[in-house]
N, C-alpha and C positions, 0 to 999 in steps of 0.2 A: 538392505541398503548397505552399501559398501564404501565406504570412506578412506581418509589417507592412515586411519591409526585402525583399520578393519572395519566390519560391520560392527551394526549396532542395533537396536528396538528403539523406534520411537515411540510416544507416547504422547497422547493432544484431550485437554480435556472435550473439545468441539471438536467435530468435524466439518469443513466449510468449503468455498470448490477450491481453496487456493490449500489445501491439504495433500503430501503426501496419499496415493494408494500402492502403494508396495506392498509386498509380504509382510515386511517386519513394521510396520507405519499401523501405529492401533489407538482404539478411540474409547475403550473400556478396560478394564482390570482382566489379569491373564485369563484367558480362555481355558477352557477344559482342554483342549487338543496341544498335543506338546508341542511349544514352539524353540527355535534355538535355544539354547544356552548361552543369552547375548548379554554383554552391560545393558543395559533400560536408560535412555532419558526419557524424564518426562516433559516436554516444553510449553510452556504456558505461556501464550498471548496475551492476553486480556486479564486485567486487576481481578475482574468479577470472577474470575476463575480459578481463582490461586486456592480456595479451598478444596474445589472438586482435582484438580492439580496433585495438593498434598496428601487426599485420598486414596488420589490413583498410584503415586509412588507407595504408601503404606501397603497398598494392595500389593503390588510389583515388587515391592521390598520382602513380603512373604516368601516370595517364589527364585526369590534371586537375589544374590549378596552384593552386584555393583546396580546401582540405581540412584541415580542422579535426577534433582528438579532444577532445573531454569528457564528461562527464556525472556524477553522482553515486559511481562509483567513483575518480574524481577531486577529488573534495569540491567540486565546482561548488557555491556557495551557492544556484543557481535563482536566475530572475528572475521577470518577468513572465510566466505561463503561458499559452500560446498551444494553443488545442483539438483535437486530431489534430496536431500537430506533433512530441512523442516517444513519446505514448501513444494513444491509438484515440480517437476520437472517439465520445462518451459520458460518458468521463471528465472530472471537472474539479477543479482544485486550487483553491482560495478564499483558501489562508493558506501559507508557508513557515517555516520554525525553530520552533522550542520552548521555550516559558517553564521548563521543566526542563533538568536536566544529567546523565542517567542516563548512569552508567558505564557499562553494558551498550549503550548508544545513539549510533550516528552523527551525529542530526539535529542536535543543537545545535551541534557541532564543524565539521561543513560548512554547514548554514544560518543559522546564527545565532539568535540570541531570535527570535519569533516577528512576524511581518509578515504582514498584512494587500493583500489582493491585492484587485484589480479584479474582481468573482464571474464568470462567462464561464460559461455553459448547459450542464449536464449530469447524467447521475443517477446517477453512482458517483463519491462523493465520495472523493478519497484523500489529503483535509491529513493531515499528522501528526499534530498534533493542533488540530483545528478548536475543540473546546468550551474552549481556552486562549485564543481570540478574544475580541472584546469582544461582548456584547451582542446593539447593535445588527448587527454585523457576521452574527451564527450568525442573528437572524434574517430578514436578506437571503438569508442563503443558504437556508433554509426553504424564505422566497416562491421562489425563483426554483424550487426541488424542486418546487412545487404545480404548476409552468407545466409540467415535462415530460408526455410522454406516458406514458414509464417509468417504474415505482418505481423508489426511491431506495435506494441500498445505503452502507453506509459504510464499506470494507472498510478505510481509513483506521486505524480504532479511535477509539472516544469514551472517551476519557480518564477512567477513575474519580474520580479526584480530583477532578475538576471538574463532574461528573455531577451536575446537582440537579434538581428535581422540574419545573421550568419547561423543561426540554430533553423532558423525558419526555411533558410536555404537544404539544410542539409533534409527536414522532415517534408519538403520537397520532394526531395531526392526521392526518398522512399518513397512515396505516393507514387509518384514516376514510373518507380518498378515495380507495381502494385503488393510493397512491402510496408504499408500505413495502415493501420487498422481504428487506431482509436490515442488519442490522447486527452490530460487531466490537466487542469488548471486548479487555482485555489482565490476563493474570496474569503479571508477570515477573520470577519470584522468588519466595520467599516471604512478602518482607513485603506483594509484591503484592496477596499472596491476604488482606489483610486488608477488601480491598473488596468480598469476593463475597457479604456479606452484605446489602450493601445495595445491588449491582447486582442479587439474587436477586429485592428486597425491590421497587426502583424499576421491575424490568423485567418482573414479574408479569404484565402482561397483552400481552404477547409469547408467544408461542408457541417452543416450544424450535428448531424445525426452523429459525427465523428469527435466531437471537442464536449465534453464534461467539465463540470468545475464542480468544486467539494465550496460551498456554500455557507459557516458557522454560522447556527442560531442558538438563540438562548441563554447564550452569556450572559453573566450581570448587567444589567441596566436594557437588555434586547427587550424588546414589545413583538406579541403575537404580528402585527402591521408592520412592524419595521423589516422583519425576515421576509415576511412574503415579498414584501416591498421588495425586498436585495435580488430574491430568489428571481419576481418575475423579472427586473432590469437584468439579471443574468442573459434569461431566456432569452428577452428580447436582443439582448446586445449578439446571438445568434451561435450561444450554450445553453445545452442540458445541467440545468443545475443539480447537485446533489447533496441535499440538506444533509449536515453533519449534528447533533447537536450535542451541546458542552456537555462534557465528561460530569461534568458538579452537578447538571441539571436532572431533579427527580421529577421534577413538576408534573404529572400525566398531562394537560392541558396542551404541553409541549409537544406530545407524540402524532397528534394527529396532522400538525402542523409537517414535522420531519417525517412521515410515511408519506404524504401527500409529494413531497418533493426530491423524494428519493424514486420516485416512482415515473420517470419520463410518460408513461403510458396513461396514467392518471390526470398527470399536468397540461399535459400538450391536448387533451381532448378537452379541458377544459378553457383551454385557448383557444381552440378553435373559433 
């Protein structure tokens, strides 16, 4: 992997499809076979992993004197986002932090208010929240969507609250040039759900198999009944919902409820 300051070795304690596969993008402790004599990051995602994380630098640390751990389980604010560097290339970030302060949300705590980035080519967009950008900004990132070869996915999520008819126009647009692939919405919580009327209303001429929404269940004071409840008014309102549940929740009782609903395949045969 090649960067503005040279190549580097990444390091992930997981491997998932939105990973790096390059040469230097590794998923265990150095290999037998000699690889460059590069700096080592290690990048950790997810809390859960920050042990296997410190492992894998100790391991890497063996073998090599620069070796660095960060990433977003460590509340890294992100910088400047570089294409294939911790995530696959296709992906691309446009914006970092968030004009909100959701209790239930890490991004503003580690990223800060929201920041506007240099747009960098790709067709799965995953700001946190892009439609919090300015303007001109969401429409740069458009054009640049119109120039891929691939439709454009937003698994990011477009922000309800921000959603107005002029955004609607432009993911139009893309469908038009057969540049739409798939977009995410978000219900998180209940008052969340007070948007679905008018994400139902705005996103009309989408087709259901195309529009997701991220779902949270299990928060404090959630009931087995009240998620499902959310999950199928998702469906019905004419999204694939996608059970997220709280970070705090160990419950097992919980799991079968968010496997059942992360699972369109599952859900939708039971609708039938």
């Amino acid at each position: 992997m090649t960067t503005a300051q040279g190549e580097i070795i990444r390091v992930f304690p997981r491997k998932t499809k939105w990973s790096p596969n390059d040469d230097l993008a590794f998923f265990d402790g150095p290999p037998l076979f000699d690889v460059p004599n590069l700096p080592v990051m290690v990048s950790v995602t997810f809390t859960w992993d920050i042990e296997r994380g410190k492992k894998l630098a100790h391991s890497w640390g063996n073998r090599r004197r620069e070796v660095w751990i960060g990433g977003p389980a460590f509340d890294d604010p992100g910088e400047e986002f570089v294409p294939g560097r911790f995530i696959k290339q296709g992906v691309t970030i446009t914006s970092r932090g968030c004009s909100k302060n959701c209790s239930f949300c890490y991004v503003r705590g580690r990223e800060g208010k929201i920041r506007e980035l240099p747009i960098r080519d790709g067709w799965v967009v995953q700001d946190n929240n892009l439609l919090a950008c300015s303007q001109k900004h969401i429409i740069k990132v458009f054009k640049m969507l119109q120039r891929q070869d691939l439709a454009a996915a937003f698994p990011g999520g477009l922000d309800l609250d921000y959603l107005a008819p002029w955004h609607i126009d432009a993911l139009k647009e893309l469908q038009d040039n057969h540049k739409f692939a798939a977009l995410w919405v978000a219900f998180d919580e209940p008052r969340g759900m007070k948007n679905l009327n008018k994400a139902k209303d705005l996103l009309a001429d989408f087709s259901q198999k195309r529009k997701f929404a991220y779902v949270l269940i299990g928060y404090e004071g959630d009931t087995h009944s009240d998620a499902e409840g959310r999950c199928e008014k998702v469906y019905n309102a004419g999204f694939l919902p996608f059970a997220m549940l709280w970070d705090g929740n160990t419950d097992p009782a919980w799991k079968p409820i968010q496997r059942k609903w992360a699972r369109p395949a599952i859900y939708r045969s039971k609708q039938a």
